[in-house]
N, C-alpha and C positions, 0 to 999 in steps of 0.2 A: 201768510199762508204759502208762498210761492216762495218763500227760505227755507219753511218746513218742507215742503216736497222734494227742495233741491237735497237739503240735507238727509233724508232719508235715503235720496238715490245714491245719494256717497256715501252712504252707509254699509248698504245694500252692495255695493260695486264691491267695497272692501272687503266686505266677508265672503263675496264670488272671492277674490283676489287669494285671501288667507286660504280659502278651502283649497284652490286650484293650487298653491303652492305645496300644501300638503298632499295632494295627490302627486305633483311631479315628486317631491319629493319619496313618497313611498314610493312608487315606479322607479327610482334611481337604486331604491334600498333592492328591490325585489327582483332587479336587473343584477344587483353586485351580488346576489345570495344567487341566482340562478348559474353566474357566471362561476361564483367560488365552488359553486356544486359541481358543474360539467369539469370544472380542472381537477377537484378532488377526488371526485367519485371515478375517473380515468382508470380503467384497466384494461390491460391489453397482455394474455397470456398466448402465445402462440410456439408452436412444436414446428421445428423448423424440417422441413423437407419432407413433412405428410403430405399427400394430395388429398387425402382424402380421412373420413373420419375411424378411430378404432372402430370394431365390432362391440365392443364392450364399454366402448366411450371414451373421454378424453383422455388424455395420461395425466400422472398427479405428480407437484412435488410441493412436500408439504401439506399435502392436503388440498392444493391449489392449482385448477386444471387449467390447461396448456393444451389449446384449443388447436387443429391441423391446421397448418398453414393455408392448404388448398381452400378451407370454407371458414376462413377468419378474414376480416374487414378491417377497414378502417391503416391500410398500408400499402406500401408499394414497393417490390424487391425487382430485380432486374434478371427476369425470369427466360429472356433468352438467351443469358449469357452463364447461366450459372445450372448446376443440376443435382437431381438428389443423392443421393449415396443410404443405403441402408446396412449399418455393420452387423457382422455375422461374425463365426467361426469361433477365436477364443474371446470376442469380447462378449463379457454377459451382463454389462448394464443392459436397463429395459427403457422403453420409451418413457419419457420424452428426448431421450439419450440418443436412444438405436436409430433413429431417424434424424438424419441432417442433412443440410446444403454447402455446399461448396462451388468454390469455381474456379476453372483452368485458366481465365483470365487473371492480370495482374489485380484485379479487385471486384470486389461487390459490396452492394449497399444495400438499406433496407430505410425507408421513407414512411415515418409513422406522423398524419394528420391529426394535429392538440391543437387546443388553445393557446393562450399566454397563458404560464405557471412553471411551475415548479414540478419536474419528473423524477423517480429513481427510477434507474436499470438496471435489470443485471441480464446480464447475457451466461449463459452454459454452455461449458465447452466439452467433449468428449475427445479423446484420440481414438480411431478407430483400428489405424494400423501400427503404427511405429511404437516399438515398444512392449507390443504383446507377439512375442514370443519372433523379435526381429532388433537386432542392434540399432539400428538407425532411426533411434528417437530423437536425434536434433535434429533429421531433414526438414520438420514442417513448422518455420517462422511467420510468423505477420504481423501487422501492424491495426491497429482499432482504435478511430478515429471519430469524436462524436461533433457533431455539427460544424465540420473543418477543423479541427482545431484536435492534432494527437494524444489521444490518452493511454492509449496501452502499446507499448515500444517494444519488438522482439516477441511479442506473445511466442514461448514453445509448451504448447497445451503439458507435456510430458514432464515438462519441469516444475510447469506450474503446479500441476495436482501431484508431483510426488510430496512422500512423507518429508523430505530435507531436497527442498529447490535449491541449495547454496551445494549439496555434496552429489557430484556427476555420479558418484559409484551407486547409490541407491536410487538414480532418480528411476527406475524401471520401475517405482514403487508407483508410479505415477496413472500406469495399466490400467484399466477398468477404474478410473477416480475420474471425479468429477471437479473442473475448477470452474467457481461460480464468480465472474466479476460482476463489481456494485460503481456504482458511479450515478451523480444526482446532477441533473441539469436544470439549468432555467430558462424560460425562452420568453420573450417583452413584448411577443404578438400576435397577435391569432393567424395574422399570415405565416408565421416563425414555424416550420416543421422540425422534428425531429429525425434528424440525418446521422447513421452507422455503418459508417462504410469501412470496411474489410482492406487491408490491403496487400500484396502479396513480398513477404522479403524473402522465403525461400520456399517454395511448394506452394500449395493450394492451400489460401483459407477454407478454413469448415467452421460450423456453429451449429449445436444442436437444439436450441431453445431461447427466447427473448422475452421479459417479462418489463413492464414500462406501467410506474405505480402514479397518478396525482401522487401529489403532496398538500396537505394544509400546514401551510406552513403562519398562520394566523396566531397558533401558540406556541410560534421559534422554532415547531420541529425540520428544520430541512434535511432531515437522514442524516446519510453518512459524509454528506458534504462536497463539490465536485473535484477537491483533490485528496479524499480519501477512494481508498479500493477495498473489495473484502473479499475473502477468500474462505469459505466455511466460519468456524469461528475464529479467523486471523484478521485483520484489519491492517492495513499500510497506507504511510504517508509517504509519497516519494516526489513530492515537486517542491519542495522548502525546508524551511526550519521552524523550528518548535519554541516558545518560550512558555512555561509554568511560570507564573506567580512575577513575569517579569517581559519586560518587550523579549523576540528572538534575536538570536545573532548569528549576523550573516555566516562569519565562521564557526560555527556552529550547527548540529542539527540539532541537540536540545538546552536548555539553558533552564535553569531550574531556579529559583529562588528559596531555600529553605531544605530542606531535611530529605532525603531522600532512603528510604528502609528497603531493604531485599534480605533475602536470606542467603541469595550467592550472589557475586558479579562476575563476568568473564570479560577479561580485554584483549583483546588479540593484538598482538605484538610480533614487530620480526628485530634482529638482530639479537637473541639473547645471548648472554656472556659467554657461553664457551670459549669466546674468543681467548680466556681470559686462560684457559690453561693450554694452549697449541705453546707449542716450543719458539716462533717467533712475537710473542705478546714481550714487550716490556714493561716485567713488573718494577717498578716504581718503586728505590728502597726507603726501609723507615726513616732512613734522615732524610728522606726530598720529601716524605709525605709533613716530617715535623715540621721541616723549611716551608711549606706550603700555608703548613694550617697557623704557623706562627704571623704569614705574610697577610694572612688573606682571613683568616677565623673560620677559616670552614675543609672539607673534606674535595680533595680535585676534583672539578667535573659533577661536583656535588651543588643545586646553588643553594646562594647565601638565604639567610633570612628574612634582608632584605628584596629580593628578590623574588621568593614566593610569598611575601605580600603584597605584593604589589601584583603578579599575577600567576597565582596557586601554581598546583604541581599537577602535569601530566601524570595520572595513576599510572598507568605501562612503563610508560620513562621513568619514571621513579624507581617503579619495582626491578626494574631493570640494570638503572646506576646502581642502587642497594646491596642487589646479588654481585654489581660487579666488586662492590668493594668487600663483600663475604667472601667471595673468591679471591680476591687480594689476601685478606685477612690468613685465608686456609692456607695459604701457597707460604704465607711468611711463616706461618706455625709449623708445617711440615716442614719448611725448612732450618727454623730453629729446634724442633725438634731430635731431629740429625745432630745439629750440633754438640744437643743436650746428651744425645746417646755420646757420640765422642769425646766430650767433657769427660763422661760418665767411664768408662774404659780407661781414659788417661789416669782418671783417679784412682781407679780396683788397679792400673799396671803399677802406680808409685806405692801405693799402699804394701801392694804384695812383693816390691822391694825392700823392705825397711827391715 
């Protein structure tokens, strides 16, 4: 009798034991779903340099309000060093634009309080002055920095939002345009803030707007990545190299494995051959180009066969030696030509002796 009592209290113990481990266990489940939810469900839209809220309510972009900085939570910006600006005159974006912060100090920061996870950012820049209807749209440079570590080098808002940032002549196109950078971070600790600090390389940083998304990154989406950037519908990668269908190489920014289709390519190139008609060029006569190609099988300066198998052909260098030898080619024709006319004369003057 007193085996069967013991054995029942062991019985009894274990299924306490089984039940209570399924309780810790769901409580571990329903700690990681609460926790995946405050990282995910993170939004923070805030309209930089409002104190206070519209009459009309928040500003929108997208359809998605960007909340005054003045009665928005959950951050920290270095509010005695830095002050508002609100543009007038000929610029005519509208908030969340018109209102920003900047600072006459060599930098500022903004301190957003997350968990451990995964963020995207993007920040919105406006230029307020330069450039609407004033030459000196490269005075205002800076530098944008996300959790120490530099992400945006030279920011010049003017350039960025013009229509061709690579061509100075247009960049005025830049005026009342908005550059929106994207960038995705990750941080390993619920003590880990999110740190943006501004920093000054030529004039006062400005920012008009800060938006800071969760990510679920549970089904691989981590955005756009922490070294891609975006710029309306443009996207850049500017800290490496790229390989499709293949590792990348170092010498390289893309590397491709297989087939590549476009309907134009452009390569930009410097020394093209004019060189090749200036009165100081030595052109190369037919008998040293014969003596060449009899020594060697191939065209000067041209390489051999073996050698763009082994590692293909620069397309611009190529296109380049090609035209130099069509210009070779033109220069001997025009001057046999010549010849062929004075042939030609010699012949009609004996003829017309006879």
């Amino acid at each position: 009798m007193n085996c069967m009592i013991q054995n029942n209290r062991i019985l009894k113990h274990n299924s306490k034991m089984k039940q209570l481990k399924i309780l810790i266990r769901l409580a571990i489940f329903i700690l990681s779903i609460t926790h995946i939810q405050a990282q995910t469900d993170y939004v923070k839209r805030i309209n930089c340099g409002l104190t206070t809220e519209l009459s009309e309510g928040p500003a929108t972009i997208d359809g998605n309000q960007f909340i005054a900085e003045g009665v928005s939570t959950g951050f920290m910006y270095d509010e005695q060093n830095t002050r508002t600006h609100n543009a007038s005159g000929s610029f005519s974006l509208l908030e969340p634009y018109r209102s920003m912060r900047l600072t006459d100090n060599p930098s500022m920061s903004y301190i957003f309080d997350v968990d451990a996870g995964t963020y995207d950012i993007t920040i919105y820049f406006a230029e307020p002055h330069h450039g609407v209807n004033n030459t000196n749209y490269y005075e205002r440079i800076f530098d944008v920095s996300v959790n120490g570590s530099l992400k945006l080098d030279d920011l010049n808002i003017m350039t960025a939002a013009s229509d061709d940032p690579s061509d100075p002549s247009v960049v005025a196109t830049g005026a009342n345009k908005v550059f929106a950078w994207e960038y995705t971070v990750t941080t390993t600790s619920d003590n880990e803030d999110i740190t943006i600090l501004f920093g000054e390389v030529n004039n006062d940083p400005i920012l008009s707007a800060i938006e800071i998304l969760g990510v679920d990154t549970s089904s691989g989406n981590t955005g756009t990545g922490g070294q891609w950037t975006k710029s309306g519908a443009d996207i850049s990668y500017t800290e490496g190299n790229v390989g499709i269908g293949r590792s990348a190489i170092t010498t390289h920014k893309l590397a491709v494995e297989g087939k590549i289709r476009a309907r134009e390519v452009r390569v930009d190139t410097d020394n093209w051959p004019d060189y090749v008609f200036k009165a100081d060029y030595e052109l190369p006569s037919l008998e040293e180009v014969q003596e060449y190609i009899n020594n060697h099988g191939h065209l000067p300066n041209i390489p051999s066969a073996k050698e763009v198998e082994a590692n293909g052909i620069e397309v611009g260098d190529m296109n380049r030696l090609l035209l130099e030898k069509i210009e070779e080619l033109t220069l001997h024709t025009i001057s046999q030509q010549k010849e062929i006319k004075l042939l030609q004369t010699e012949i009609d003057r004996l003829q017309s002796n006879k």
